[in-house]
N, C-alpha and C positions, 0 to 999 in steps of 0.2 A: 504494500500500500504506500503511498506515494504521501510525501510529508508535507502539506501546507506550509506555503512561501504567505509567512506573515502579514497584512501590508501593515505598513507603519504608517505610527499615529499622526495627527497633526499636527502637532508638538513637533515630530525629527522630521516630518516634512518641510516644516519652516526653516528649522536647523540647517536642513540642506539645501535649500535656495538662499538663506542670505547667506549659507557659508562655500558657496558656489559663485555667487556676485560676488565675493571678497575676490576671489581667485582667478575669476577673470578679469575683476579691476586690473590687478596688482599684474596683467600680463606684460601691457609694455612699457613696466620699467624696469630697465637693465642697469643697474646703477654704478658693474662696471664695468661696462661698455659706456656709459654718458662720460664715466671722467678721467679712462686713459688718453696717454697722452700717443698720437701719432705718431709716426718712425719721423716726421720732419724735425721735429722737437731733436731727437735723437743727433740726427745727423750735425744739424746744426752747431750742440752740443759740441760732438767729438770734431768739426771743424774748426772751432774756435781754440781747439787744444785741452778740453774741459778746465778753463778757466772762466768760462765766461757763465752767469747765471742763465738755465732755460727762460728762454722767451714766451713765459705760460702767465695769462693773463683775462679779468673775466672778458674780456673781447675774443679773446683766442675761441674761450666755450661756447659762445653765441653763434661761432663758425661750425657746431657742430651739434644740431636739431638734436632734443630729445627724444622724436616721435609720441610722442603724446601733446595734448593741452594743458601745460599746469595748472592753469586756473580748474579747467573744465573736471580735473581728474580729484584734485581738493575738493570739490563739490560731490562726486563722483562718490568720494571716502565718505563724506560727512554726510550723503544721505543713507547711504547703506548704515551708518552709526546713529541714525535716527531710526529708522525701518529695525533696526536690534531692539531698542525701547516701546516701539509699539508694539512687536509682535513676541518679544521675547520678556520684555519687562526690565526693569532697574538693573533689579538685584539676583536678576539670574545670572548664575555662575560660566554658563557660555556665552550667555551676553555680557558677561563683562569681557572675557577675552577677546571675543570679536570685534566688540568697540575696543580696546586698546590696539588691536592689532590695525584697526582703520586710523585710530589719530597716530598711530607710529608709521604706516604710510605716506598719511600727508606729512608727516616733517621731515619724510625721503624725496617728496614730489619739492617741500621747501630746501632742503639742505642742494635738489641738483638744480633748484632756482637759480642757488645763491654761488654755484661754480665759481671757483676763483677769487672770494672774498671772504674775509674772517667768517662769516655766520655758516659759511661750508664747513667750516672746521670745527664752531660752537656748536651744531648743529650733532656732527661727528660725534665727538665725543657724548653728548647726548644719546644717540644711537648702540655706540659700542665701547664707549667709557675713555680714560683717560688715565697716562699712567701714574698720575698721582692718586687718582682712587684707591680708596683700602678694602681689601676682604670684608672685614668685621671690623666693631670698633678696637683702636688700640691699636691693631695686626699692622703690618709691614704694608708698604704702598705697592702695584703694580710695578713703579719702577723699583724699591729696594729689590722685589724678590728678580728682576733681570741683573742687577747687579750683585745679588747673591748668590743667583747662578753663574754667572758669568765666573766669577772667582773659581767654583769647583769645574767648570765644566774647562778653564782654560789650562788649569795643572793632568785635566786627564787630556787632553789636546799634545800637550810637549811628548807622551807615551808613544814611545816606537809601537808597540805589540797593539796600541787603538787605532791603526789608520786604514781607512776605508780604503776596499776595494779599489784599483780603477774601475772608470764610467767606460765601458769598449761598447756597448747595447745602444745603439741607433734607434729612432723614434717606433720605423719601421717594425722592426721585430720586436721592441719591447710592445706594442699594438698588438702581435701575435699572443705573445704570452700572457698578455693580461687577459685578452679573450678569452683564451683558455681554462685560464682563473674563473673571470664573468659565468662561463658554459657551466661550468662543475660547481658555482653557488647558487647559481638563478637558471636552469635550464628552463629553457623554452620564456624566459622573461623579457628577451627582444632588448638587453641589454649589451651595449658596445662597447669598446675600447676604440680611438679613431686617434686620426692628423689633423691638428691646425695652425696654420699659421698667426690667430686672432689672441692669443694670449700669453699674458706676461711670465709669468709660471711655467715649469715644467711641466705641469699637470694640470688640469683643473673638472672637478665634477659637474654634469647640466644633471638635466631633470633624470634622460637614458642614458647617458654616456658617461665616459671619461675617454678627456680631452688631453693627448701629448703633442707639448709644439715640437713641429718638425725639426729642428734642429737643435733638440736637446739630445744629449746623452745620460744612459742608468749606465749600475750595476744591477746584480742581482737583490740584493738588499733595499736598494731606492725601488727596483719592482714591489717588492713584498710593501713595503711602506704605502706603495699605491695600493695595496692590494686591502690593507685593511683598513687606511684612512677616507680614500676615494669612494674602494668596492663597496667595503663592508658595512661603513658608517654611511657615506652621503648617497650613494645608491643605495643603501637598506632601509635607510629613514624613509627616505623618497617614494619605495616600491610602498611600504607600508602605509606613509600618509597619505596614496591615492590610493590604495585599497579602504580607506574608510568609507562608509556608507554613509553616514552622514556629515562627521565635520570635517569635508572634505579640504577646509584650510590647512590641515594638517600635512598635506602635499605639496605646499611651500612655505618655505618660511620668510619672514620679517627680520630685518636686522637682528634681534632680540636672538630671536632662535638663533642665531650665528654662533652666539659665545657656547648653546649648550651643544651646537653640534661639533664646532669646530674642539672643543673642549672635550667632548667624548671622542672623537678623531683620536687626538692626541694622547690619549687615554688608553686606546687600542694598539697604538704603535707601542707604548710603553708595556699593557699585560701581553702582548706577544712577543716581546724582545726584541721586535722590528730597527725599535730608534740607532739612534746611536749619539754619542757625545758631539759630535761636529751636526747632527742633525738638531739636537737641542743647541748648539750654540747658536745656529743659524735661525731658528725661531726669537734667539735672546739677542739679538743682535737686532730683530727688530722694532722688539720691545724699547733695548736702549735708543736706537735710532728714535725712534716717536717720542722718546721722554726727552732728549736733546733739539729735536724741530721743536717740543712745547717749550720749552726753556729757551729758543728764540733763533734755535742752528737753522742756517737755511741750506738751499741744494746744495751749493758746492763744503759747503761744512760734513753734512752729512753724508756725500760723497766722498770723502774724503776718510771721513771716519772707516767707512767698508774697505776701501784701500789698504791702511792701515791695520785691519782686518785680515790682510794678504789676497783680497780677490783683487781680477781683474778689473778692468776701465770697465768692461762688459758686462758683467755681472755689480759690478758696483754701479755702474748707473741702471741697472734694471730695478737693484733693490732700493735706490733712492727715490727712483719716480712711484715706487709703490706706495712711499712715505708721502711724497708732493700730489699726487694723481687726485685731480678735482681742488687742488689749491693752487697759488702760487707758486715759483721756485724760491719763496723768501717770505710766504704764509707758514701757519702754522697747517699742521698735519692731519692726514687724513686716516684715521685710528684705528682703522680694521683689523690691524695684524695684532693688535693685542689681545683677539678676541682665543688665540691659539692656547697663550697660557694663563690668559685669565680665566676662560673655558674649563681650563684642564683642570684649575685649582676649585673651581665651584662643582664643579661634576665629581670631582674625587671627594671634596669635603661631604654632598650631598647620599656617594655612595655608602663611605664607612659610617656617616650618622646613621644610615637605614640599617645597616648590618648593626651598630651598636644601639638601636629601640626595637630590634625582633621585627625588622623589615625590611628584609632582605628583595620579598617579592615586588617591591615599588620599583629596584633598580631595571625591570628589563622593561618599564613601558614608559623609560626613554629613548625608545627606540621607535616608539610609536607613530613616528610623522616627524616633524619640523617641531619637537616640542620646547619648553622651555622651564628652566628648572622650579618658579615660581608658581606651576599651572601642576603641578603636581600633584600634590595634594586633593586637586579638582577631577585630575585626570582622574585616578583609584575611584574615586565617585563613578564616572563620566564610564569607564571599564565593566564595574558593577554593574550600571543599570543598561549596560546593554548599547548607550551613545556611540562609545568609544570599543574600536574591537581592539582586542591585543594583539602585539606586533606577530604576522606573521612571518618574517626572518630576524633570527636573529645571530648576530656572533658568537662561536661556536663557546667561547668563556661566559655567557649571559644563558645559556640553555641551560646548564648546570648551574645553579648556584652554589653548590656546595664547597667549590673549590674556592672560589671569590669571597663566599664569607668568613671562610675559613684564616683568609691571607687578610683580610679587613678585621677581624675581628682584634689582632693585636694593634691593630693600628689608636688607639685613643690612649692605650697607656704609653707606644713608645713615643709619640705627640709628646707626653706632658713629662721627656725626659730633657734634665737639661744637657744639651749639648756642647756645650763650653766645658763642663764637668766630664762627660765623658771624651773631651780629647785631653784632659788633664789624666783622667786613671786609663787610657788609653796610649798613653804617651811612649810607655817602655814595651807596648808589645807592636806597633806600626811604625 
């Protein structure tokens, strides 16, 4: 006998039209795509001998349409956040998220207004924080903890027996291999590994893909990094958050979402062994870099700084324009890259709390969609009654929880050891 296909209430019928307008509001804005800088920028650049400041200015961004109507698209937000209150109410707990996720919109639609002038960067940091922000009260800033790492990670850097691989793996064939990867976690899921020439990164994740620019080189190691950062995290959340049936916002996310995904990203390279110490520096490197553009370095300061780093002209001005891209070359910065380890430090704090209150089972439905660490609590709700489905894939360390809690659960006594003390009683045995 054949099982009655439920229909749903009026209630998750609503749910899933305005959370379906959200989602195709929110289509074309590419936000980085509006505020990379062109190869002419580039060129320019490296003719002048990189002395000269890029010629980035908000006239420059005016030369390069957003494809949308700002005005028309703020409107666009703010009636779908009115349309949540009638039909959803105040203090309903999806309408509240869906109205914040509309007014943190329009201050994407304002912030690529405002291209090239201070309110792009106030704007910024708004979005994705700032490295003087703190964890919690008291705790260390965004930047101390890059200059905290920065200390240990550049004593295991001097280590002959730490040094990566050479990169000998062409764009091309690393394309094969990842497929490969792709096939054997998501078969028949219509996900790809491809070429392109459009981005600044080695790598970068879309809705089905991940993206290698053509003229990058891996090793094997930088594979597997893609493999769990890219595949497993930004293609897994992704597969899931359009598999919701109703809130189907959970299939892309809003700046917000960035710090928990890119934060669990980072979190996966770490419980699979992926990372490595030059891979963590290269994250902390741009942590400092943003905390010296906010304190007033401009492009060639900061360029400079990567140099002194030991990269090339090439790679140092890739990593600066990442810093400057939608400001000036002598505005303050555009703060996305902090989302990698401020991400990783909220998503880890978040995990061992749930392991140390006998809640172990909240950590795997962040894997849910495009979530956010905040919405959690709502989510387990949202899971319960049926709104929210639980993720159907997940990394292979999250199906088990056993081992996870296990490796979590020392975690809050060895926190509250002091470590000053133990490299004092540690001192005659290292």
């Amino acid at each position: 006998m054949r099982k009655k296909t439920l229909k749903p209430s009026a209630y998750l019928t609503e749910v899933k039209t305005l959370s379906d307008r959200i989602l195709k509001a929110q289509q074309p804005i590419r936000i980085l795509d509006a505020i990379k800088w062109d190869d002419a920028v580039k060129q320019e650049f490296f003719k002048g001998n990189c002395k000269k400041l890029p010629t980035v200015s908000p006239e420059y961004y005016l030369k390069r349409p957003l494809g949308f109507d700002p005005v028309e698209k703020k409107h666009e937000f703010y009636q779908i956040e009115r349309d949540l209150v009638r039909k959803l109410g105040q203090l309903n707990p999806l309408s509240v998220i869906m109205r914040r996720i509309c007014r943190e919109y329009q201050d994407v639609v304002r912030m690529l207004e405002a291209r090239g002038t201070s309110t792009f960067s106030n704007i910024s940091q708004e979005l994705y924080g700032s490295s003087q922000d703190v964890f919690h009260v008291g705790d260390p800033t965004i930047a101390d903890l890059g200059s905290m790492m920065e200390a240990t990670l550049s004593q295991l850097l001097k280590l002959d027996f730490l040094v990566e691989e050479p990169k000998t793996i062409n764009a091309k064939d690393a394309v094969v291999i990842l497929n490969e990867k792709i096939e054997s976690m998501f078969p028949g899921d219509g996900l790809r590994a491809m070429i392109s020439d459009g981005i600044i990164a080695d790598a970068a994740a879309g809705t089905d893909y991940v993206k290698l620019r053509a003229d990058a080189l891996f090793n094997m190691r930088d594979l597997r990094v893609l493999e769990v950062h890219e595949i497993w995290v930004h293609l897994g959340t992704t597969l899931n958050g359009l598999a919701q049936p109703y809130c189907t916002f959970l299939g892309k996310g809003p700046p917000s979402a960035t710090v928990t995904q890119e934060g669990l990203a980072v979190l996966m390279e770490i419980l699979t062994f992926s990372s490595t110490p030059n891979r963590l520096m290269r994250l902390i490197n741009r942590v400092r870099a943003i905390t010296l553009a906010e304190e007033g370095a401009d492009f060639l300061d900061i360029f400079n700084f990567f140099i002194d780093k030991g990269m090339d002209r090439e790679e140092s001005y890739t990593l600066s324009s990442r810093v400057f891209r939608g400001s000036s070359s002598d505005g303050m910065p555009f703060t996305k890259d902090l989302t990698y380890i401020k991400g990783f430090v909220l998503t880890f704090n978040f995990m061992r709390l749930a392991v140390s209150k006998g809640k172990p089972d909240r950590i795997p439905l962040l894997f849910c969609g495009k979530t956010m660490i905040e919405d959690m609590k709502v989510l387990v709700d949202l899971v319960e009654e049926g709104t929210v489905v639980a993720p159907h894939f997940l990394p292979p360390q999250f199906k088990d929880l056993m081992g996870l809690s296990a490796w979590l659960s020392f975690s809050r006594f060895m926190s509250s050891m002091n470590f000053r003390q133990l490299e004092q009683d540690y001192a005659n045995v290292l």
